[in-house]
C-alpha positions as CSV (number, residue, x, y, z in Angstrom):
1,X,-111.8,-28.2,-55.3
2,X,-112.1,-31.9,-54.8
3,X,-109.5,-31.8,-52.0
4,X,-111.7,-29.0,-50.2
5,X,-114.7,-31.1,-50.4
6,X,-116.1,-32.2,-46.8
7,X,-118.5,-35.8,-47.0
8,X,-120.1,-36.2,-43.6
9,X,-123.3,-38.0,-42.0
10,X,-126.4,-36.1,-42.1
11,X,-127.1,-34.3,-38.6
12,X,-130.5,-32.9,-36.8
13,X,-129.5,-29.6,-37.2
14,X,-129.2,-29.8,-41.1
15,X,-132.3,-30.1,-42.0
16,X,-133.1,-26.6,-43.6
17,X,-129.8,-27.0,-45.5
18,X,-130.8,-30.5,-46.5
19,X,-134.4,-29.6,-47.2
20,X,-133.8,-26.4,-49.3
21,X,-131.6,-28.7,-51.7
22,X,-134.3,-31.3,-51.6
23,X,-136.7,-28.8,-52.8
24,X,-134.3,-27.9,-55.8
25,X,-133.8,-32.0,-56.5
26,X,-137.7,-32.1,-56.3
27,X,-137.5,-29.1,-59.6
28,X,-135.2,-30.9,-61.2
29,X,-137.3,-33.9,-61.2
30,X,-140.3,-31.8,-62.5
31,X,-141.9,-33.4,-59.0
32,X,-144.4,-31.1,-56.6
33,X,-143.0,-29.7,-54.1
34,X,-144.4,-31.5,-51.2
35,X,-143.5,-30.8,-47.3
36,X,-145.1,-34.5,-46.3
37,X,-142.5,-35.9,-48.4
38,X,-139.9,-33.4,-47.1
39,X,-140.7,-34.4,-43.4
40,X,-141.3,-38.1,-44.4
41,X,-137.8,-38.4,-46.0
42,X,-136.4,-36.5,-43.3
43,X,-137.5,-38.3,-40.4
44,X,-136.5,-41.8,-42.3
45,X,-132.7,-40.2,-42.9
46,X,-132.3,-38.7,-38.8
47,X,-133.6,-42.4,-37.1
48,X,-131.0,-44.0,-36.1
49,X,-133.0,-47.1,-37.1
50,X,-135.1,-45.8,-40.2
51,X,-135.0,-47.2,-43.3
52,X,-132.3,-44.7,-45.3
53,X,-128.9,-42.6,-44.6
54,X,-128.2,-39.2,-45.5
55,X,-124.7,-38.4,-46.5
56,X,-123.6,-34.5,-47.1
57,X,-121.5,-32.7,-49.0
58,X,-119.6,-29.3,-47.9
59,X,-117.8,-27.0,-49.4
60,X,-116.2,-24.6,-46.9
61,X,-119.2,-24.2,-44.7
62,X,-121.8,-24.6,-47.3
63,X,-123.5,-27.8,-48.1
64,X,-124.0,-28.5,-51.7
65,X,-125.1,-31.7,-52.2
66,X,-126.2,-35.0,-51.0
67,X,-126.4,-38.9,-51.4
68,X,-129.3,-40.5,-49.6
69,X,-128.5,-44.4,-49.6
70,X,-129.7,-47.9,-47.8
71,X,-129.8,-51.2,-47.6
72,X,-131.4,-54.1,-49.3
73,X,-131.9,-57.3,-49.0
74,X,-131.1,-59.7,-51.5
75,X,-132.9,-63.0,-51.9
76,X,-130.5,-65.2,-54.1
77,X,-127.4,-64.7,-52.7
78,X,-128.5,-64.0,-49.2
79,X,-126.5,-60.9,-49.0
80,X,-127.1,-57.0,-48.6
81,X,-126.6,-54.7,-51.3
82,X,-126.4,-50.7,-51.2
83,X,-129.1,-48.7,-53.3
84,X,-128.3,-45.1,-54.0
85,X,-131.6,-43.5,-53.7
86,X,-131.1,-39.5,-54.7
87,X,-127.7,-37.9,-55.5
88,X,-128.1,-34.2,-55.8
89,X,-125.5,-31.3,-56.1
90,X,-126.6,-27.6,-56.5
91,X,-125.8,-26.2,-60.0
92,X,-123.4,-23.5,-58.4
93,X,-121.1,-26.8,-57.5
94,X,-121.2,-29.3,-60.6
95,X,-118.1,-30.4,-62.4
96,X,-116.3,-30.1,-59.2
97,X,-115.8,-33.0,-58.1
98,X,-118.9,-33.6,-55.3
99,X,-120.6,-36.0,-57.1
100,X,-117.4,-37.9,-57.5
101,X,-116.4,-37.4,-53.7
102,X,-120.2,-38.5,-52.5
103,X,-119.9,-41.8,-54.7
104,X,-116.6,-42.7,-53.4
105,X,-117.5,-42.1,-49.7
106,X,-120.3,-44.6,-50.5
107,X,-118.1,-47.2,-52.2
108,X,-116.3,-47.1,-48.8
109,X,-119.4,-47.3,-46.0
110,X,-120.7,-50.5,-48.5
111,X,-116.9,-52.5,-48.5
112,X,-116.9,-51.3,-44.3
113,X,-121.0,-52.9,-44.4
114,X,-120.2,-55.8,-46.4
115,X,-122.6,-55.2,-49.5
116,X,-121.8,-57.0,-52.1
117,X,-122.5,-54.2,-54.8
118,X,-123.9,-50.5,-55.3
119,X,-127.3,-50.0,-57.3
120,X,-128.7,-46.9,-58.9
121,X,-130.9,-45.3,-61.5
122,X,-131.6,-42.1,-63.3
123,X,-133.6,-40.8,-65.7
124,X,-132.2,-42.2,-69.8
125,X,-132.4,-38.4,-70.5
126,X,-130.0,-37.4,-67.5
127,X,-126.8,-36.9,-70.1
128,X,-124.5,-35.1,-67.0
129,X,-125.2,-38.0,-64.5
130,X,-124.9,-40.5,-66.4
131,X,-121.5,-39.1,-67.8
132,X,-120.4,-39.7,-64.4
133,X,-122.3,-43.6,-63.8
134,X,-120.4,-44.6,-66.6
135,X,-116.9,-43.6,-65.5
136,X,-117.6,-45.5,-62.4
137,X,-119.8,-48.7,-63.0
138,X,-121.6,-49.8,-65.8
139,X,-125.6,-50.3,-66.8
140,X,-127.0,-53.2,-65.9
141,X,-128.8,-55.8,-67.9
142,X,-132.1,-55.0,-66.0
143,X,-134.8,-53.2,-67.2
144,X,-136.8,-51.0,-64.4
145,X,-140.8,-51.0,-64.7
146,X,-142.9,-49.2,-62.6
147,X,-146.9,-49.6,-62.0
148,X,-148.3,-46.3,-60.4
149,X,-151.3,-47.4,-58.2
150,X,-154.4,-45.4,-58.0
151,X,-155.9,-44.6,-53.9
């Protein structure tokens, strides 16, 4: 299947395809479904100067996934880096090969950008995806902390 796997730039008219596997990611996070964060995100992915990129995945004419991705600054080297925000593929089209074929189109737009390196995260309880991080980079030494601020 991983020859019959399409990885292409998100595009206006996707956004119902996009959104109804952003609602599923949003489950599978155990996060509300919110349509503020469905139009936020989405206006941030289709500006051609907002802040993230949007790239799908197709199976014959269906998308099934997606990898939303951007750049970042980093201060000691003086050089951009690419974080991988959300990688999603619908359960109908795991252990196919789209997760594998999303991460390598990445690797490619970050050597064509000049970024020095890919980041990422996911959950320590996420055994499939992190099956797959560790075939194709390694955990870093860095430990992620978070401080949730109250309105």
């Amino acid at each position: 299947m991983a020859d019959m796997i399409e990885i292409r730039p998100a595009a206006e008219a996707d956004r119902d395809v996009w959104a109804g596997l952003f609602r599923d990611y949003m489950v599978f996070y155990g996060c509300e479904i919110s349509n503020t964060a469905l139009d936020t995100t989405w206006g941030w992915i289709i500006d051609p100067y907002g802040p993230m990129e949007c790239l799908l995945a197709a199976t014959g004419n269906q998308v099934v996934g997606f990898a939303q991705y951007r750049a970042v600054p980093e201060t000691l080297t003086g050089s951009w880096f690419g974080q991988l925000d959300d990688l999603f593929v619908a359960p109908k089209a795991r252990h196919a090969g789209v997760a594998q074929a999303l991460m390598q189109r990445l690797d490619n737009i970050a050597r064509d950008r000049g970024w020095f390196k890919l980041t990422w995260i996911t959950g320590n309880d996420n055994a499939t995806a992190r099956r797959l991080y560790d075939q194709i980079g390694k955990a870093s030494n860095w430990v992620v902390y978070e401080r949730l601020l109250e309105d």
